[in-house]
C-alpha positions in Angstrom: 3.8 -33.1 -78.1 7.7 -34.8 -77.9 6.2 -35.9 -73.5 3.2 -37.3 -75.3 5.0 -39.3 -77.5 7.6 -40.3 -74.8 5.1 -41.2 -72.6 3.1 -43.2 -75.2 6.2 -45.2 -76.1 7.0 -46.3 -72.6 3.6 -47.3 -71.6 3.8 -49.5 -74.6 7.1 -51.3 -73.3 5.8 -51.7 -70.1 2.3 -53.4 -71.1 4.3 -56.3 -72.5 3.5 -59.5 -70.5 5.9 -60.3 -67.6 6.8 -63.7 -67.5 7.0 -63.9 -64.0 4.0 -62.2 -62.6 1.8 -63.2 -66.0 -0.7 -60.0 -65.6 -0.5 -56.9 -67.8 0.8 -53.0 -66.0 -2.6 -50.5 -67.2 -1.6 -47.9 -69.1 -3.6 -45.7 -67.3 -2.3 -46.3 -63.8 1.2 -46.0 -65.2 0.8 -42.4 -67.2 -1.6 -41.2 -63.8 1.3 -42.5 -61.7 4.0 -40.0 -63.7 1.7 -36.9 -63.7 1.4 -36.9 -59.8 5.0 -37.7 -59.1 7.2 -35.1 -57.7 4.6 -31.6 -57.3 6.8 -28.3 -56.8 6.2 -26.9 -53.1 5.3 -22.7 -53.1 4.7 -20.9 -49.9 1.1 -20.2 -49.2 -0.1 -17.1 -47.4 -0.5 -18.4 -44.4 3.0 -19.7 -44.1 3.8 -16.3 -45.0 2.1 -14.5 -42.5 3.5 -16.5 -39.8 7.0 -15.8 -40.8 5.4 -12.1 -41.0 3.6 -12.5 -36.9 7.0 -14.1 -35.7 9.5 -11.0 -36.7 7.2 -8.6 -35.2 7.0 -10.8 -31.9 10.5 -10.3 -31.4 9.7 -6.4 -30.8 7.2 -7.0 -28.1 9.4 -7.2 -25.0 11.3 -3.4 -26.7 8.0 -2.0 -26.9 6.8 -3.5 -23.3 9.6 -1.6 -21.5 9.7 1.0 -23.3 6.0 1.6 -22.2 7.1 1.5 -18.7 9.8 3.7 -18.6 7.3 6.3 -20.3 4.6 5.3 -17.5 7.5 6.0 -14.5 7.8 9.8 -15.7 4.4 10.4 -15.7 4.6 8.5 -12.2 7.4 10.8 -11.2 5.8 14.7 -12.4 3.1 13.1 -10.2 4.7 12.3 -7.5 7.2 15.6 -7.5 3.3 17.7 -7.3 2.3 15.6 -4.6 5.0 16.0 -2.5 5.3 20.2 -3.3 1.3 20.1 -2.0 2.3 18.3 1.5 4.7 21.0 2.0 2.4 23.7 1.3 -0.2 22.6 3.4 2.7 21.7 5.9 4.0 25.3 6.2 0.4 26.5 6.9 -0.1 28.3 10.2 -1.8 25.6 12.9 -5.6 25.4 12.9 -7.5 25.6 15.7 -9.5 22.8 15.4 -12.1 23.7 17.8 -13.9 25.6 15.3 -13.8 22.6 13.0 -16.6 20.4 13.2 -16.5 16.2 12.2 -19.3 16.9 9.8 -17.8 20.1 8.0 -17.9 20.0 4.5 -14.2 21.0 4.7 -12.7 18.3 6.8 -12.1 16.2 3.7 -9.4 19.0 2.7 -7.7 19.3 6.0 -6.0 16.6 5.4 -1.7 17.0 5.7 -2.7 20.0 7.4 -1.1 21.3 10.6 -3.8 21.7 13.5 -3.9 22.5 17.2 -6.6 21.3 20.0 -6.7 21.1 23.8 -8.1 18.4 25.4 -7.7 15.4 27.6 -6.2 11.9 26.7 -8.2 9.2 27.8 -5.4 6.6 28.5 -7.5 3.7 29.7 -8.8 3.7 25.8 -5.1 3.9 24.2 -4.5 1.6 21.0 -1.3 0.1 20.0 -0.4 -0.4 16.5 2.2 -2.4 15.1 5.1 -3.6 15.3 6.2 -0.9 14.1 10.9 -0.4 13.6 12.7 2.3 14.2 16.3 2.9 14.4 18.0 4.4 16.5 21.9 5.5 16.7 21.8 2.6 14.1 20.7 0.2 16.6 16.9 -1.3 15.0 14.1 -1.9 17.8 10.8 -2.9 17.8 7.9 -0.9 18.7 4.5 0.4 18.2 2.7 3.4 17.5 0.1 4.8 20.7 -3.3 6.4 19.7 -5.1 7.7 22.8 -8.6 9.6 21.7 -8.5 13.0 23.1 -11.3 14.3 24.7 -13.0 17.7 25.3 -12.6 19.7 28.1 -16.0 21.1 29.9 -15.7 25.2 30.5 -12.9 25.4 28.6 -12.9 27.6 25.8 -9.7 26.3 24.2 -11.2 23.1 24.3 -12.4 21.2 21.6 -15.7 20.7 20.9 -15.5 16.8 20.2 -12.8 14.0 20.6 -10.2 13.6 18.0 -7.9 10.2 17.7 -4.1 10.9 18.1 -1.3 9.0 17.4 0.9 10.6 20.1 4.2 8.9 18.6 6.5 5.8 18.5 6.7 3.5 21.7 9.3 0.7 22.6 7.5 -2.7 23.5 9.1 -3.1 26.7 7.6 0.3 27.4 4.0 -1.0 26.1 3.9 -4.6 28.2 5.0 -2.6 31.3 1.8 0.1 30.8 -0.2 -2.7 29.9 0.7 -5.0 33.1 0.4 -1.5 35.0 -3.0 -0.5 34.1 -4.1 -4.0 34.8 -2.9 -3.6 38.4 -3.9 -0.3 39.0 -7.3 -0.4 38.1 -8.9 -3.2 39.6 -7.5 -1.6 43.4 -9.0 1.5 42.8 -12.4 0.0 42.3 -12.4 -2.0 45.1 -11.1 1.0 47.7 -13.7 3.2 46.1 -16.4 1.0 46.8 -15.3 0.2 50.1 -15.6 3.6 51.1 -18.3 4.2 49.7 -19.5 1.5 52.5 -17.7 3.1 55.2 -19.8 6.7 54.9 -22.5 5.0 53.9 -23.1 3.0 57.9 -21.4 6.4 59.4 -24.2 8.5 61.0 -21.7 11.5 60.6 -20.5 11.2 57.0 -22.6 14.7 56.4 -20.1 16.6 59.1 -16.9 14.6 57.9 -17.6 15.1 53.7 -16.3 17.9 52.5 -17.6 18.9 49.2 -15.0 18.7 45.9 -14.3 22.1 45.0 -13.3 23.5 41.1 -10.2 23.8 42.1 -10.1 19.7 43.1 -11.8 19.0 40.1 -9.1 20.6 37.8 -6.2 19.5 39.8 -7.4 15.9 38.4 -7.9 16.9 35.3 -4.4 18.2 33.3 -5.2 20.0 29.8 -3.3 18.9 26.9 -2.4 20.7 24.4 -1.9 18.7 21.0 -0.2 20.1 17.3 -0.5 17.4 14.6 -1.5 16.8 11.6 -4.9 15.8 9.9 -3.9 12.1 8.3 -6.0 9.6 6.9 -6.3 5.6 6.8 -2.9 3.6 6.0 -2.9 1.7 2.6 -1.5 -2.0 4.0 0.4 -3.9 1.8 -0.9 -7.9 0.7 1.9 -8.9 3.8 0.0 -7.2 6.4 -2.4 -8.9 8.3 -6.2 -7.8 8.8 -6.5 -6.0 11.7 -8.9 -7.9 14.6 -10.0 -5.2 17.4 -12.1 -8.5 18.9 -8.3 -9.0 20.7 -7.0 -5.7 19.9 -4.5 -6.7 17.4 -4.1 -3.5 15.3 -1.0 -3.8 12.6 -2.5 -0.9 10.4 -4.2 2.3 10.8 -7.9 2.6 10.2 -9.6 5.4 11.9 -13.6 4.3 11.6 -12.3 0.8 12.6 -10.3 2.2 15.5 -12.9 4.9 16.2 -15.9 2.1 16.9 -13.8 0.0 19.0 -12.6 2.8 21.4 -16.6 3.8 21.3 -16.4 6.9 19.2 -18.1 7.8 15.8 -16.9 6.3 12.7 -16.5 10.0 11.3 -13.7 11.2 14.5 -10.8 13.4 13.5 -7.2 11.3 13.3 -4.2 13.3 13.8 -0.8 12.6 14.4 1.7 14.4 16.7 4.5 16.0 15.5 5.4 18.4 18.5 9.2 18.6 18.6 9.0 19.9 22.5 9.7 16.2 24.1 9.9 16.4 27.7 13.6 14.3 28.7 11.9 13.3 31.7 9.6 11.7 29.8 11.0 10.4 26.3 8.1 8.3 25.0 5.9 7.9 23.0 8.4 9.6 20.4 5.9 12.2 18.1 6.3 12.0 14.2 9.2 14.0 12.6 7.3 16.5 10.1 9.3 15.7 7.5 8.9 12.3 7.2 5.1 13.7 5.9 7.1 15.2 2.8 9.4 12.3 1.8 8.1 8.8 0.5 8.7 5.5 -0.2 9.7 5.9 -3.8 10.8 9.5 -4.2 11.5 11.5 -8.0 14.3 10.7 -8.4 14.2 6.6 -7.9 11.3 7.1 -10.3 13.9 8.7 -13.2 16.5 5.7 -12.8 13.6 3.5 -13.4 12.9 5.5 -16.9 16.5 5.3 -17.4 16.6 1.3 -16.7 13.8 0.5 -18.8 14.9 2.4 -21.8 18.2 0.6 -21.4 16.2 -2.7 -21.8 14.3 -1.4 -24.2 17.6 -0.4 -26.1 19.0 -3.6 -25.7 16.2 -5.8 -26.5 15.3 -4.2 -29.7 19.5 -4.2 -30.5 19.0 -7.9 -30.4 15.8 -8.4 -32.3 16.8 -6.7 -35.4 20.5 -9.1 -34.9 18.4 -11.8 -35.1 16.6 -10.7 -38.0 19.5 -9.9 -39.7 21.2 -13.5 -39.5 18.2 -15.0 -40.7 18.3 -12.6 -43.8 22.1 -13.8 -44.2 20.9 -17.6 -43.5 19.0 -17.7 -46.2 
C-alpha cells in the first residue's frame, strides 16, 4: 500500500506541464518505466550445469592416463606369455621337415619352431632385403639380409620333399654388389661356351667315340647337399616408414614370403625359415645366420612396459593433484 501511494504521488508531480517542452509525461509510461527498472539476476540451470561439465573436465586428462597405464600391464602379462611360448617352442628338438608337407594342417603352428632340411640353394634366385644395420665391435654397417630358396634333392632320402625360402643370414653391401657384378659376368660366358660346344660335337663325325657319358658320381660332385637348421617365421609387420616392397626391380625392404615366393617362381604357400646355425665356417664369414636369441627378446620387453605403468600413473597423480588445486581456489575465490 505505502509504494502505491508513493508511486501515485510522484506521478502526479511529474504530469505537471513543463514549460519548456509544453507536453504532459503519461502516467503510465512513467509507473511501467519503474516496475521494469533494475530486475534481480539468479542463476538458471543451465548456467549451472556448465559450471557442473567444466569441474569434471578438468579430470579427463587423470582419468586418460590412468587408463593407459592400466592398458600397458595388460600389454606387459601379454607380452611376458609371448615371449615364455618362443622359448618353449625354441628349446624343442629340430624337426625334420621332410615329413612336413606345405599344405599340412599343422604348418600354421610350426611357427618359432626349430626345424632341419637338406637340400640345395638355388643361388641364381637369391633375394636381398633391406638395408638392413648391424653393429659390429660398435662399429654400425649397412647391410642386407640373403634369402636363397632351397631346393630338393632327387634320391635323397634326407632330402626334402619341396623347396623352402631361407634367409641364410646378414650380408655386408660391399659383399652383395660384388655377387651381384659377379653373377652378371659369369653367367652370360658360360652360356655362350656351352653352346659353342655344343656346335663343335655337333659337325664332329666322332663326337659318339670322344663323349663320354656323365656318370652319378659327376652328377653329385656338381651338386653339394646342404644341410639347413632354422626356424619356421612368418611375414614382417613394416612400420608406416618402410616403403612397399616392388619385386618388378627387385627392391625388397621387408619380408613377405607369398610375395617373395611368386617372384622367385615358387607357390605362394612355401615354407620361410631363417638360419640360425652357430657353426660359421671362418673361411667363409657371410651371410652371418640369425642369433636364436634375438627370436626371444623384442622391441619393447616387460619390463619397459612396467615404467610405462609407472610414468602414466605419475601423470595421472599429478594431473589430478592439480585439478582438485584448481578447484579449490575457485571455492576460496568466491
Amino acid at each position: 500500500m505505502a509504494a502505491a501511494l508513493i508511486r501515485s504521488s510522484i506521478s502526479r508531480s511529474v504530469a505537471r506541464r513543463n514549460p519548456r517542452c509544453g507536453y504532459l509525461i503519461p502516467i503510465q509510461s512513467f509507473s511501467s518505466l519503474s516496475e521494469s527498472a533494475a530486475p534481480v539476476h539468479s542463476p538458471g540451470q543451465g548456467e549451472r550445469d556448465g559450471g557442473r561439465w567444466s569441474r569434471l573436465l578438468l579430470f579427463v586428462p587423470g582419468a586418460i592416463t590412468f587408463g593407459l597405464g592400466t592398458w600397458q600391464i595388460f600389454r606387459r602379462q601379454d607380452k611376458i606369455k609371448m615371449l615364455e611360448y618362443r622359448q618353449e617352442r625354441l628349446g624343442m628338438e629340430p624337426l625334420k621337415l621332410g615329413k612336413v608337407s606345405p599344405t599340412s594342417e599343422d604348418l600354421n603352428n610350426l611357427e618359432f619352431r626349430r626345424v632341419s632340411c637338406t637340400g640345395v640353394f638355388d643361388e641364381k634366385r637369391s633375394i636381398f632385403i633391406g638395408p638392413r644395420s648391424r653393429s659390429i665391435s660398435g662399429v654400425t654397417e649397412n647391410g642386407y639380409y640373403l634369402i636363397t630358396p632351397l631346393m630338393p634333392l632327387q634320391d635323397n632320402p634326407e632330402s626334402l620333399k619341396s623347396p623352402v625360402l631361407v634367409n641364410r643370414g646378414w650380408v655386408p653391401r660391399s659383399w652383395r654388389d660384388k655377387l651381384l657384378e659377379a653373377s652378371r659376368n659369369i653367367v652370360e660366358p658360360a652360356d655362350l661356351s656351352k653352346t659353342d660346344s655344343q656346335k663343335s660335337e655337333g659337325h664332329s663325325w666322332w663326337r659318339f667315340w670322344q663323349k663320354k657319358p656323365k656318370t652319378e658320381d659327376d652328377n653329385a660332385s656338381e651338386v653339394t647337399p646342404v644341410e639347413v637348421i632354422g626356424v619356421v617365421r612368418g611375414n614382417e609387420k613394416p612400420s608406416m616408414f618402410v616403403p612397399a616392397n616392388d619385386p618388378s626391380t627387385s627392391q625388397w625392404f621387408y619380408v613377405d614370403v607369398p610375395a617373395i615366393a611368386r617372384a622367385v617362381g615358387l607357390p605362394a604357400d612355401t615354407v620361410y625359415i631363417e638360419d640360425v646355425n652357430e657353426d660359421v665356417n671362418p673361411s667363409c664369414p657371410y651371410p652371418i645366420p640369425k642369433d636364436i636369441n634375438t627370436l626371444i627378446r623384442s622391441s619393447v620387453m616387460p619390463q619397459d612396459h612396467l615404467n610405462y605403468t609407472m610414468t602414466w600413473y605419475s601423470l595421472s597423480a599429478a594431473v589430478t593433484f592439480m585439478a582438485f588445486k584448481r578447484l579449490k581456489q575457485k571455492s576460496r575465490s568466491r
